[in-house]
C-alpha positions as CSV (number, residue, x, y, z in Angstrom):
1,X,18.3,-232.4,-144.3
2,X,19.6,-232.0,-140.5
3,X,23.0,-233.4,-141.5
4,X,23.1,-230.9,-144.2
5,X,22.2,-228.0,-142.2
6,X,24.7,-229.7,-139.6
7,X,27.7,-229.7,-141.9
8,X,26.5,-225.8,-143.4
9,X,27.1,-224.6,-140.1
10,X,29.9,-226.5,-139.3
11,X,31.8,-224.9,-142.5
12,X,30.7,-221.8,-141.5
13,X,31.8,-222.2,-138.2
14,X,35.4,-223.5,-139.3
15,X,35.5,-220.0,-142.1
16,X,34.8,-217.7,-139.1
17,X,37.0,-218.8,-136.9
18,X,39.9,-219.2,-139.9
19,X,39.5,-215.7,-140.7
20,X,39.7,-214.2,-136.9
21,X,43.0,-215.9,-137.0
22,X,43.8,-214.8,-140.3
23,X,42.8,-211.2,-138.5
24,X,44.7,-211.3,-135.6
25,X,47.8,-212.2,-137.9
26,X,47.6,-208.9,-139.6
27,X,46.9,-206.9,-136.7
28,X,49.3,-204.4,-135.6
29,X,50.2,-204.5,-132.2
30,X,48.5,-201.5,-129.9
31,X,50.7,-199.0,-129.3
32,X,49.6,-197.1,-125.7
33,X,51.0,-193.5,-126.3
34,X,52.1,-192.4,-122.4
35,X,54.2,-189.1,-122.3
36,X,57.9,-189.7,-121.0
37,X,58.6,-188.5,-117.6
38,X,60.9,-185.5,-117.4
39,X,63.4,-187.2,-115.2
40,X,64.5,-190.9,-115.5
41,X,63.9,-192.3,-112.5
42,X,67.1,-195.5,-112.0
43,X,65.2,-198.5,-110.6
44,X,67.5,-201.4,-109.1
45,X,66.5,-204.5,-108.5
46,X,69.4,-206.7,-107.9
47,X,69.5,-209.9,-106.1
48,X,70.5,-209.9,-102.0
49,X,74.0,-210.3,-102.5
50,X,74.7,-207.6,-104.6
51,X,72.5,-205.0,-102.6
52,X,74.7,-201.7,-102.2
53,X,75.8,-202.1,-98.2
54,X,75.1,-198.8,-96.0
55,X,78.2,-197.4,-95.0
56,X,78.4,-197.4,-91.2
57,X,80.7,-194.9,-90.2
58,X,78.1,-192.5,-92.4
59,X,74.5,-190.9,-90.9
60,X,71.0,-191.4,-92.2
61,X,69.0,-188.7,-93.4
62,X,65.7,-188.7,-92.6
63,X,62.5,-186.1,-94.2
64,X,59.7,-185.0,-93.5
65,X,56.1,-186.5,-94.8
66,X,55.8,-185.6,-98.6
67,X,59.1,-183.7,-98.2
68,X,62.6,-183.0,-99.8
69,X,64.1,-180.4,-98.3
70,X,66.8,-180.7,-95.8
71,X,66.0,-180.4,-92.1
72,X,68.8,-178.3,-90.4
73,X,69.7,-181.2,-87.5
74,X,70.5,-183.1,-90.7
75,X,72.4,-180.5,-92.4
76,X,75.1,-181.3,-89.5
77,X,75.4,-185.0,-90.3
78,X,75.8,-184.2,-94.0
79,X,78.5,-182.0,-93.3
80,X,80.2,-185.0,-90.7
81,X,79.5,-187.6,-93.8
82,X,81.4,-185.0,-96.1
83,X,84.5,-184.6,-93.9
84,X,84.6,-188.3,-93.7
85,X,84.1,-189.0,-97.7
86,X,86.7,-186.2,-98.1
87,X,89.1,-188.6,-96.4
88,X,88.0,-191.6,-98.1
89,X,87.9,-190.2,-101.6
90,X,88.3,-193.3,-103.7
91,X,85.0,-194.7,-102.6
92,X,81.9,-194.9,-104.9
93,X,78.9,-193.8,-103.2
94,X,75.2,-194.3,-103.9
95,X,73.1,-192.0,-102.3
96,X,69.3,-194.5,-102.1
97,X,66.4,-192.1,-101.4
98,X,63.3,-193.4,-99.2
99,X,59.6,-193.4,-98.5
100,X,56.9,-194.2,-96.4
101,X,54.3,-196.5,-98.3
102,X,51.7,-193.7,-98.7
103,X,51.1,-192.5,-102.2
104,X,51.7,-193.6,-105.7
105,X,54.7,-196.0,-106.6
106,X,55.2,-193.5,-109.5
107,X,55.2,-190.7,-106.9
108,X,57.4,-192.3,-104.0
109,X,59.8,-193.0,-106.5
110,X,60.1,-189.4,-107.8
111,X,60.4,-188.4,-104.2
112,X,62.5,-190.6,-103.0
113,X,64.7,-189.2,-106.2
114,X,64.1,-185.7,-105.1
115,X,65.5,-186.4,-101.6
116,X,68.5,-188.0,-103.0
117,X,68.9,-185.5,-105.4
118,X,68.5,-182.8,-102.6
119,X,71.6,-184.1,-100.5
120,X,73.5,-185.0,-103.3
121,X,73.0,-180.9,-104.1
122,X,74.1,-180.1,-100.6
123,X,76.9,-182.2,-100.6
124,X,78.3,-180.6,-104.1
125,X,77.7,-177.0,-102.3
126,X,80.3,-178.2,-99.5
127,X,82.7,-179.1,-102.2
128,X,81.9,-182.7,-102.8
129,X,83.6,-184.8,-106.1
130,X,80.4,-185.2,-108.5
131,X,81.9,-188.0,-109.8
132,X,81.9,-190.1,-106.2
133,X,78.9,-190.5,-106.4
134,X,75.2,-191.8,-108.1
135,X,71.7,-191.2,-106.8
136,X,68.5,-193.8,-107.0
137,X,65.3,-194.1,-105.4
138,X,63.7,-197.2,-104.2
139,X,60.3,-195.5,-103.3
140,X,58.4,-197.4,-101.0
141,X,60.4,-200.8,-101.8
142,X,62.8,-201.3,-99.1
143,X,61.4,-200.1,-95.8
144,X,63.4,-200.2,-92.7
145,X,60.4,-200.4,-90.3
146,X,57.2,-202.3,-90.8
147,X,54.0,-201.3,-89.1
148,X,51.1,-198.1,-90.3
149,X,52.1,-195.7,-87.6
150,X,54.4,-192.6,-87.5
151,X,56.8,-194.5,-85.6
152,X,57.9,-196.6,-88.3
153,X,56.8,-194.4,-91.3
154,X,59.5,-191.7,-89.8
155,X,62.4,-194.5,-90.1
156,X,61.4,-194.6,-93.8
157,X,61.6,-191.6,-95.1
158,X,65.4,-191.4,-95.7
159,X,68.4,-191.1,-97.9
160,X,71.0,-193.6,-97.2
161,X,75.0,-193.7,-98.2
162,X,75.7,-196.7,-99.5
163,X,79.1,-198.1,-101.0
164,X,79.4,-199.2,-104.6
């Protein structure tokens, strides 16, 4: 009688777990709906040696916390990076914008397109080729200052010209 109850459940046991798999077989995949965000945002991750180089002869622009807009003692070294990119015309430029670490991934990186964004604008009003250049963010990715102070949050938020 105990052997017989023993193989009943055994069966049972073996018919429930063949038709959870037979289940999970037929299953559609979820599908998580998530609403597209208005801008594309270009994310680059490349490996160290291929890592757009900064330009040297070309300033850093640096923003305020949470901000785009461009400071006026920057406006002067956009205008000396345009003067010099007039003159070297057949270079590809990508202009990387910057964060701190505070906030959001998903935010830093739409900032950090913003402020790209915002000197490629002011680079176009001087007279600038559109086609020299490309814009991405990194976010928060690739600080140039470690530590959770102003000091090295300020070095961070930036937009750098690098060549392509």
């Amino acid at each position: 009688e105990k052997a017989e109850k023993a193989e009943k459940a055994e069966k049972a046991e073996k018919a429930e777990k063949a038709e959870k798999a037979e289940k999970a077989e037929k299953a559609e995949p979820e599908i998580i709906k998530k609403k597209a965000p208005k801008e594309a945002v270009t994310i680059i991750a490349a490996p160290l040696e291929e890592v757009a180089v900064p330009i040297e002869e070309l300033g850093i622009v640096y923003f305020d916390y949470d901000k785009s807009n461009i400071k006026p003692e920057f406006m002067t070294i956009i205008q000396s990076n345009f003067e010099w990119l007039i003159n070297n015309s057949d270079m590809r430029v990508q202009l990387e914008g910057h964060c701190d670490e505070r906030g959001t991934n998903e935010y830093n990186l739409a900032l950090g397109e913003r402020r790209a964004r915002s000197v490629l604008n002011y680079l176009l009003r001087l007279g600038a080729n559109p086609e020299q250049f490309s814009i991405v963010s990194f976010g928060e990715e690739r600080p140039v200052a470690l530590g959770q102070n102003e000091a090295a949050w300020q070095k961070n938020r930036r937009v750098e010209f690098t060549r392509l």
